[in-house]
MIDOSE-1310 file (N, C-alpha, C; in nm, 2 decimals, decimal comma, always signed):
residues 66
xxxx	+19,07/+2,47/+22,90/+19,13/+2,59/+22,85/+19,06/+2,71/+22,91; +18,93/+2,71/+22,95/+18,87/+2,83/+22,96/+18,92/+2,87/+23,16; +18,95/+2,74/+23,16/+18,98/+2,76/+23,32/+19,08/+2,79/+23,36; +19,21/+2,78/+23,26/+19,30/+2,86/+23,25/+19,30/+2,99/+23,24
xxxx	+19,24/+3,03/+23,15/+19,21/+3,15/+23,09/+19,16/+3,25/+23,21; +19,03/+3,18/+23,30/+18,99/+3,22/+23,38/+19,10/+3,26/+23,54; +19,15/+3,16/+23,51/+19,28/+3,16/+23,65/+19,34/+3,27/+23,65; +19,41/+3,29/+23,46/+19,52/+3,40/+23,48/+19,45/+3,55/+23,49
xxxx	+19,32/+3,52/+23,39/+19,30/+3,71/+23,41/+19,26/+3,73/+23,56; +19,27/+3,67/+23,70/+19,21/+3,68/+23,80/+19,34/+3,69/+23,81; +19,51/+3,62/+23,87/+19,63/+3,66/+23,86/+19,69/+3,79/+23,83; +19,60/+3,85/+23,66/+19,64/+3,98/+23,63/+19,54/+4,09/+23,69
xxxx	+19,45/+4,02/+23,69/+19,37/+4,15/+23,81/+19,39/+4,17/+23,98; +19,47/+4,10/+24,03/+19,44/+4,13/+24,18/+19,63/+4,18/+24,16; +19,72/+4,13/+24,05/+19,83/+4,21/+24,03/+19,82/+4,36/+24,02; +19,73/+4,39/+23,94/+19,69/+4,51/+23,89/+19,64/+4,61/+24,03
xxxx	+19,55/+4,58/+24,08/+19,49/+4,62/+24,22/+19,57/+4,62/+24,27; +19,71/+4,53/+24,33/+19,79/+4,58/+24,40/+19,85/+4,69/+24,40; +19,92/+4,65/+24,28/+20,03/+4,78/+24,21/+19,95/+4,92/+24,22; +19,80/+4,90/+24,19/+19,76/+5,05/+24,18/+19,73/+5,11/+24,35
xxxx	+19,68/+5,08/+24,45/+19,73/+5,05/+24,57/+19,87/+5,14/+24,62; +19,97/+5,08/+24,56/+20,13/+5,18/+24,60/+20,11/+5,27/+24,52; +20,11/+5,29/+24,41/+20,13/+5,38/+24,32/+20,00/+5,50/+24,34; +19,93/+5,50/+24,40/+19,81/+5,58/+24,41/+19,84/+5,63/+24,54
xxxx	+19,90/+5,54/+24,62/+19,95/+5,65/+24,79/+20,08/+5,70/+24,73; +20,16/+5,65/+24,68/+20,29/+5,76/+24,66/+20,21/+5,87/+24,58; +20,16/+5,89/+24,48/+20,08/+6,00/+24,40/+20,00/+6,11/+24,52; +19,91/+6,01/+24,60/+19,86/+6,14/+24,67/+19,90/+6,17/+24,81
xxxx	+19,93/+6,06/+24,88/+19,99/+6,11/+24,99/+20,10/+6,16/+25,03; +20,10/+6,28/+25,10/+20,23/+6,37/+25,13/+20,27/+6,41/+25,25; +20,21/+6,34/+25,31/+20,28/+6,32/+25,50/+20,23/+6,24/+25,57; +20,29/+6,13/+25,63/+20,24/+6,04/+25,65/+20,29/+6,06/+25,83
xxxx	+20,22/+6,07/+25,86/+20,21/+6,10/+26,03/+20,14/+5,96/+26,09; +20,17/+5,92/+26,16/+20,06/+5,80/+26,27/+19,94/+5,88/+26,35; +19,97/+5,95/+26,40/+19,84/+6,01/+26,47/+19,76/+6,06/+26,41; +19,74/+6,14/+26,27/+19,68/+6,20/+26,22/+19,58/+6,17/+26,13
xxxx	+19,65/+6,05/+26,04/+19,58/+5,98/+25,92/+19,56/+6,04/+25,80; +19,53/+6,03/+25,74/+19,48/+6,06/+25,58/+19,39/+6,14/+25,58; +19,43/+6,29/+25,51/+19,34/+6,39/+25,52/+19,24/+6,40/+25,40; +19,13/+6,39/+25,44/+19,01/+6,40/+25,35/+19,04/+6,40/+25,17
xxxx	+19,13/+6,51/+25,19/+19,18/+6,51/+25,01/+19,26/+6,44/+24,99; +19,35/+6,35/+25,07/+19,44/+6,26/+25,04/+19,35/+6,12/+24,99; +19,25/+6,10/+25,09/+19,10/+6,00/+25,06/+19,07/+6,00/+24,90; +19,00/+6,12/+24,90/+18,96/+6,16/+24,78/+19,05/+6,11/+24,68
xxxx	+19,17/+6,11/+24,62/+19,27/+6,13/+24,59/+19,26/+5,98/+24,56; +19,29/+5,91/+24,67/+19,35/+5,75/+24,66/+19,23/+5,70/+24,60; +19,10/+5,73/+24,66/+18,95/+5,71/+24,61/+18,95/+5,67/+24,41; +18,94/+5,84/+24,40/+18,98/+5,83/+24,27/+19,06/+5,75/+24,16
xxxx	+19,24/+5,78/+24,23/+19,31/+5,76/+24,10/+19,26/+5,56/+24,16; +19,27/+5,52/+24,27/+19,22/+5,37/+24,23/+19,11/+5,34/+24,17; +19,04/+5,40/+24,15/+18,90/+5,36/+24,05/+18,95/+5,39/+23,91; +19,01/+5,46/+23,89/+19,06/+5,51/+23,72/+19,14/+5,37/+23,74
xxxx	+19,25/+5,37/+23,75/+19,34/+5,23/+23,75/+19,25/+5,12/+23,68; +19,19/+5,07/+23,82/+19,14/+4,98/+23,81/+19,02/+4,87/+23,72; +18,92/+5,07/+23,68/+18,83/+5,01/+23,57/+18,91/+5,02/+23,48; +18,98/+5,12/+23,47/+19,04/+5,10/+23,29/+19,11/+4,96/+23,28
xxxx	+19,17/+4,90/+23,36/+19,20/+4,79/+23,32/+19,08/+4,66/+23,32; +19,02/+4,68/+23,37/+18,88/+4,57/+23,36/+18,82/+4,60/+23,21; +18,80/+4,74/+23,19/+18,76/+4,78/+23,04/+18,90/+4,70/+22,96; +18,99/+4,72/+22,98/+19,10/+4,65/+22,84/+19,05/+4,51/+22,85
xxxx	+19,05/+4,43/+23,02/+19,08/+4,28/+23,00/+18,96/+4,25/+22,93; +18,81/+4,29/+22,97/+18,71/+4,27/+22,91/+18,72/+4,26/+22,74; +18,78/+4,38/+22,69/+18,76/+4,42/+22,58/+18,88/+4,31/+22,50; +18,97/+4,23/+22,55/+19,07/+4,14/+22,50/+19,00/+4,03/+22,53
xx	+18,87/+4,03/+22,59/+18,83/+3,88/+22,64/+18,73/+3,85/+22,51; +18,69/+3,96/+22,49/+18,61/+3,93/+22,38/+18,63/+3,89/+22,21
């Protein structure tokens, strides 16, 4: 059981990481050029809101694991 258990929250976490991924470049990026790249505050930006995403949901799964 526990290795089930183990399987899926790893399934819901690298789902979760993805999704926050797209949803964090549509949010902050706003021109997407090839030559140019990702301007510092766009970094910043993607930096952040993927860390918010991502612990908060480590904080829920944690906090349901328990």
């Amino acid at each position: 059981m526990h290795k089930y258990l183990l399987d899926y929250g790893s399934h819901i976490k690298a789902k979760s990481e993805i999704g926050s991924v797209t949803t964090c470049f549509d949010t902050c990026v706003t021109d997407v050029s090839y030559s140019a790249g990702l301007s510092p505050d766009e970094k910043n930006c993607m930096r952040e809101c993927y860390m918010k995403r991502v612990l908060a949901k480590d904080d829920m799964f944690l906090l349901v694991e328990q």
